[in-house]
C-alpha positions as a Markdown table, in Angstrom:
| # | Residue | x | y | z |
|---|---|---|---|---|
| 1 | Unk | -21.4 | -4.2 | -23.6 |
| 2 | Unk | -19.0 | -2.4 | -21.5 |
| 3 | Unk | -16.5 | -4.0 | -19.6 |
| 4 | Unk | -14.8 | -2.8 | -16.2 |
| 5 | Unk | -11.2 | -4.5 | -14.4 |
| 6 | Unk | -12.3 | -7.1 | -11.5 |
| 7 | Unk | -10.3 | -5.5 | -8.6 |
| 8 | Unk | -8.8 | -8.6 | -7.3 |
| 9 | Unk | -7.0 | -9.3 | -11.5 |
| 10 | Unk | -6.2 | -5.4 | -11.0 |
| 11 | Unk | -2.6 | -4.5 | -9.7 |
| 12 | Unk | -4.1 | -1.8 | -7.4 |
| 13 | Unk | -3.6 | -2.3 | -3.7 |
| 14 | Unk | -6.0 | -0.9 | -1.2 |
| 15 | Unk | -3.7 | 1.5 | 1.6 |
| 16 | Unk | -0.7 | 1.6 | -0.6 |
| 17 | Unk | 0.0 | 5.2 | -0.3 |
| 18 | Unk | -0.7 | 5.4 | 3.1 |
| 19 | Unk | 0.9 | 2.7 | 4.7 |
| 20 | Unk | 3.4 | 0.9 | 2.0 |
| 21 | Unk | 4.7 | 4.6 | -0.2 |
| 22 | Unk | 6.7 | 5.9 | 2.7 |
| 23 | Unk | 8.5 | 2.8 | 3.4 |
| 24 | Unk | 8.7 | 2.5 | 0.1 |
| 25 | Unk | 10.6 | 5.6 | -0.9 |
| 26 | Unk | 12.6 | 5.3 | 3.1 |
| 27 | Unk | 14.3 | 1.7 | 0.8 |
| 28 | Unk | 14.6 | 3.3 | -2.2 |
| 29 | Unk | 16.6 | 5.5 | -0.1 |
| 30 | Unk | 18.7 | 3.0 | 1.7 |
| 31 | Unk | 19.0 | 1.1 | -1.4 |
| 32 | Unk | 20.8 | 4.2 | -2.8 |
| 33 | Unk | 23.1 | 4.5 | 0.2 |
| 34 | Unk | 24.1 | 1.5 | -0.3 |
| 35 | Unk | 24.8 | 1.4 | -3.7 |
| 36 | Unk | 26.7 | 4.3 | -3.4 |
| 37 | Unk | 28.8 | 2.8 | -0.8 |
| 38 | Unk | 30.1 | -0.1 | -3.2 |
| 39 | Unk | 27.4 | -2.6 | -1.9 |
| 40 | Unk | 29.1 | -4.1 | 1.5 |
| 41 | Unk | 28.0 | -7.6 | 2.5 |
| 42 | Unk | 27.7 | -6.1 | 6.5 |
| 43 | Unk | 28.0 | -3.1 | 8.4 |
| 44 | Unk | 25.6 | -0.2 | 9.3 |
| 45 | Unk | 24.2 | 0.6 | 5.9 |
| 46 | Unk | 23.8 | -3.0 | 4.8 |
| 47 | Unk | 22.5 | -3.5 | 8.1 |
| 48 | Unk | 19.7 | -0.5 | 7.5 |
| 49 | Unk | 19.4 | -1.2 | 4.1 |
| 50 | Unk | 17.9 | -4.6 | 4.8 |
| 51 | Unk | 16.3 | -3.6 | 7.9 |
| 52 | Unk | 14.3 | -0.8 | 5.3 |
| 53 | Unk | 13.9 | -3.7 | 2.7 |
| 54 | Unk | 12.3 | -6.1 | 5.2 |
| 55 | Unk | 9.4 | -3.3 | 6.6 |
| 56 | Unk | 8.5 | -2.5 | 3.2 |
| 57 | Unk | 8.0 | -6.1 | 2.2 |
| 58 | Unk | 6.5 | -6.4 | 5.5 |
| 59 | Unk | 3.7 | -3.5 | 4.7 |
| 60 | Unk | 3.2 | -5.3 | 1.7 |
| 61 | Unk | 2.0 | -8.3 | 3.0 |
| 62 | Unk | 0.2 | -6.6 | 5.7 |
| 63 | Unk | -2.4 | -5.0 | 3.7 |
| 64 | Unk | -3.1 | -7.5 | 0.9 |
| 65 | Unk | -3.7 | -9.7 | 3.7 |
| 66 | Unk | -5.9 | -6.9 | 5.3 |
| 67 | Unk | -7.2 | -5.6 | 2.3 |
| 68 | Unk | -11.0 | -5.7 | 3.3 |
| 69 | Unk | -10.8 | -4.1 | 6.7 |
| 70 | Unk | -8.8 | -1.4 | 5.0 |
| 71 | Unk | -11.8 | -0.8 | 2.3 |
| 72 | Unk | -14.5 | -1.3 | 4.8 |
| 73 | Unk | -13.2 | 1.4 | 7.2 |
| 74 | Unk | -12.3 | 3.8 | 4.4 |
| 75 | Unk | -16.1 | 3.2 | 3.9 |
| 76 | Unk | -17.4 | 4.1 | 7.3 |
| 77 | Unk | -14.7 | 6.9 | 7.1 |
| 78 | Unk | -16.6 | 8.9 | 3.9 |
| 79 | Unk | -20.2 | 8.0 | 5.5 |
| 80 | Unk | -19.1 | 9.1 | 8.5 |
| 81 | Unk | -17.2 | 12.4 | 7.5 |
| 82 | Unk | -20.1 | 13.0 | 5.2 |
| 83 | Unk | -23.3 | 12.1 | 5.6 |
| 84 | Unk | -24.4 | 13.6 | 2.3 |
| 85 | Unk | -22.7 | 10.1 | 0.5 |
| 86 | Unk | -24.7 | 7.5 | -0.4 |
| 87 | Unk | -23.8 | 4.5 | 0.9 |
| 88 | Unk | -24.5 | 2.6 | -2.4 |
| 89 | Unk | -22.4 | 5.1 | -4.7 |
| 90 | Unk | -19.7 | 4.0 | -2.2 |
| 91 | Unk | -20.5 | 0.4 | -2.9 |
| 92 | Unk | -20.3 | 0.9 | -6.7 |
| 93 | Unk | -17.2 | 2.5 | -6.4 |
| 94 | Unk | -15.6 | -0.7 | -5.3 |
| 95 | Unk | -17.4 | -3.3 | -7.2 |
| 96 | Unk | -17.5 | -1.4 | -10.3 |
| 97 | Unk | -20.8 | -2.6 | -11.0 |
């Protein structure tokens, strides 16, 4: 019997590279800056550094909270866009089922 990932044990994250992956790599970034700066307890970089930090955690709380709204209007999206998608091949993509 075959067995498929429930989505909600899966580490995936609905909207991850559009909403969380530029924050993302904009801390990494920061992060860098700031490590090459000899980590400094205040100041501008420390100052940005955590500012970056806190968005990206921020994003990340955003859309596991929103995670259905983001699924059901990436949905209506590909109906919409293209009307030659069934709407229960879209369903099984999700569900797995």
């Amino acid at each position: 019997m075959p067995h498929t990932s429930d989505r909600k044990s899966s580490a995936r994250i609905s909207g991850w590279s559009e909403y969380v992956e530029p924050l993302r790599k904009k801390s990494l970034v920061w992060h860098k800056l700031w490590c090459d700066y000899n980590r400094p307890h205040n100041g501008i970089v420390a100052d940005c550094m955590r500012r970056s930090r806190a968005l990206y955690r921020y994003e990340i709380r955003r859309i596991r909270k929103n995670e259905e709204a983001i699924i059901r209007d990436r949905i209506a999206d590909a109906l919409l866009n293209d009307p030659r998608r069934s709407f229960w091949t879209e369903v099984r993509k999700i569900t797995s089922k």
